[in-house]
C-alpha positions in Angstrom: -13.5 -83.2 56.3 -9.6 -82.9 55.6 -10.6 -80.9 52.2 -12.6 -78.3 54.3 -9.3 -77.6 56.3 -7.6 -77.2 53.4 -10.1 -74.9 51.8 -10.5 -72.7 55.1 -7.0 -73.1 55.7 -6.4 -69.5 56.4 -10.1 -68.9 58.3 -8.3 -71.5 61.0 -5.3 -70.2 61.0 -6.2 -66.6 61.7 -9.2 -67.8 64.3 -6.2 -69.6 66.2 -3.6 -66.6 66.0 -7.2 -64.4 67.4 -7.5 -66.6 70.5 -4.0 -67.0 71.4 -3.8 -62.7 71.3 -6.6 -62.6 73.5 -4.9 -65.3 75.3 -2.1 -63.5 75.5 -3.4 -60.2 76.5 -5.5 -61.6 79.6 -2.1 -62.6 80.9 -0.8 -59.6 80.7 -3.2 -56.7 80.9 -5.3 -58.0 83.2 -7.9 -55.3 83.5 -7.7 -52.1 81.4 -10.1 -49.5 80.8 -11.8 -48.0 77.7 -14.2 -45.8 77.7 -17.0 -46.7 79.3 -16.4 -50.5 79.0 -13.8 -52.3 80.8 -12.2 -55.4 79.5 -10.8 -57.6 81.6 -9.8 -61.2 81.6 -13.5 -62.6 82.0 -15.3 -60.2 79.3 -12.6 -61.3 76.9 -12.4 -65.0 77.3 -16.2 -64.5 76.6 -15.3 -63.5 72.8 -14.0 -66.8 72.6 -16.8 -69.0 71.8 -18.3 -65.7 69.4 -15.4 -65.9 67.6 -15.6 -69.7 67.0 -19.2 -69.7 66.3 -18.5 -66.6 63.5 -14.8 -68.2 62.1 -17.2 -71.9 61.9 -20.2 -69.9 60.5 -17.7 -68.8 57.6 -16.6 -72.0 56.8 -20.0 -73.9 56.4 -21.2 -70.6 54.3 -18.1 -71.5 52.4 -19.0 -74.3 50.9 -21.7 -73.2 48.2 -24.0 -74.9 47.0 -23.0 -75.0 43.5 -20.0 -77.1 44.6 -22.7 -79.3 46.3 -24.8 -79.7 42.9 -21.8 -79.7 40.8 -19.9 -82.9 43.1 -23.9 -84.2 42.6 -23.8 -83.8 39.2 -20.7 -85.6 38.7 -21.0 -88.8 40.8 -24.7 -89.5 39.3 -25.3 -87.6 35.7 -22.1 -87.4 34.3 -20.8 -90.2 31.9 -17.0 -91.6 32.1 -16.5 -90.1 28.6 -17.5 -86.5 29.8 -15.6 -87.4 32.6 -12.6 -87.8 30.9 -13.2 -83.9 29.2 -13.7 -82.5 32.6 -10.1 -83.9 33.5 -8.7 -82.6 30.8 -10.9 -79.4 30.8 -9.1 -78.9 34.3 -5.6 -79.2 33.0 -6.3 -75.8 30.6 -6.4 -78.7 27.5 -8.5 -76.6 24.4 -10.9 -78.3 22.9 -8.7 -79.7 19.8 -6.0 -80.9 22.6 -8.9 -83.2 24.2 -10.3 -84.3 20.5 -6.8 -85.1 19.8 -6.1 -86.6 22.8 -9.5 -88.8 22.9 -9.7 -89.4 19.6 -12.8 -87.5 18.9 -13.7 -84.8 16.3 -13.8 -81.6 17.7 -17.9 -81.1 17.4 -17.8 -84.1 19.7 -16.3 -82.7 22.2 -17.8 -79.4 22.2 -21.1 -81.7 22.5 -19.7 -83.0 25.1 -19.3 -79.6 26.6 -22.8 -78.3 26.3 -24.1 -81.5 28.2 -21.9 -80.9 31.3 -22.8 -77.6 31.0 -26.2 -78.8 31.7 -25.9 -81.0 33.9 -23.7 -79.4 36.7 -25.3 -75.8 35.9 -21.5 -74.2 34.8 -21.5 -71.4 33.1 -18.3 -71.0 30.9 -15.5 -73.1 30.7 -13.5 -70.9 33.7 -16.1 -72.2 35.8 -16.4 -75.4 35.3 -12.4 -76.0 35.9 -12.3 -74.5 38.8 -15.3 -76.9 40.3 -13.9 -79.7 38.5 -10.3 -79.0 40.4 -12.0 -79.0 43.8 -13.9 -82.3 42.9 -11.6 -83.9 42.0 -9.3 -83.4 44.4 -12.3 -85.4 46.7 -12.6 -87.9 44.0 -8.7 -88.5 44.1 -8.6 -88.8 47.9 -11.3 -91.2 48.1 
């Protein structure tokens, strides 16, 4: 829950600053007219709950559904070894900084690579860091 606040961090904080204007402006312009519609204190407080419903809206559409099979991906398919690539992967390593790092020949990694590639559905290596940074983050917390 905490990492969808911090995600939609700045959704929240604008929803909040929204409210408190219209807060502000029932309490002092109480009744104003525009046109053909008046706005008063009662029509406005009515925004209210549409904004909320839009502003929570955005933050469930927020989470995609790639992070959702990519966080699947990793807690069932993925083995610690490939694991370990994704951390690194994730800290901008290149592929002969993980090999060197783990020991490994170079075509070894990039084999490991391709099968994460498959399994969570990344596309390119740009990808698949920034999923890996958002899961684990989760992983971390938990």
């Amino acid at each position: 829950m905490t990492a969808i606040f911090k995600k939609n961090s700045i959704l929240i904080i604008l929803t909040i600053l929204v409210i408190l204007g219209m807060l502000i402006f029932n309490v002092f312009h109480y009744s104003s007219s525009y046109g053909l519609v008046e706005i008063n204190n009662r029509n406005s407080l009515f925004l209210v709950p549409f904004i909320l419903l839009v502003c929570g809206l955005g933050v469930l559409l927020g989470t995609t559904k790639k992070d959702i099979e990519f966080e699947l991906a990793y807690q069932n398919q993925i083995t610690d070894r490939e694991k370990k690539v994704i951390e690194l992967i994730s800290q901008g390593k290149k592929n002969q900084e993980i090999a060197d790092e783990l020991f490994n020949d170079i075509s070894t990694i990039k084999t490991h690579l391709n099968n994460i590639y498959k399994k969570t559905g990344a596309k390119n290596r740009k990808e698949l860091a920034l999923l890996s940074k958002t899961i684990l983050e989760k992983v971390g917390n938990q």
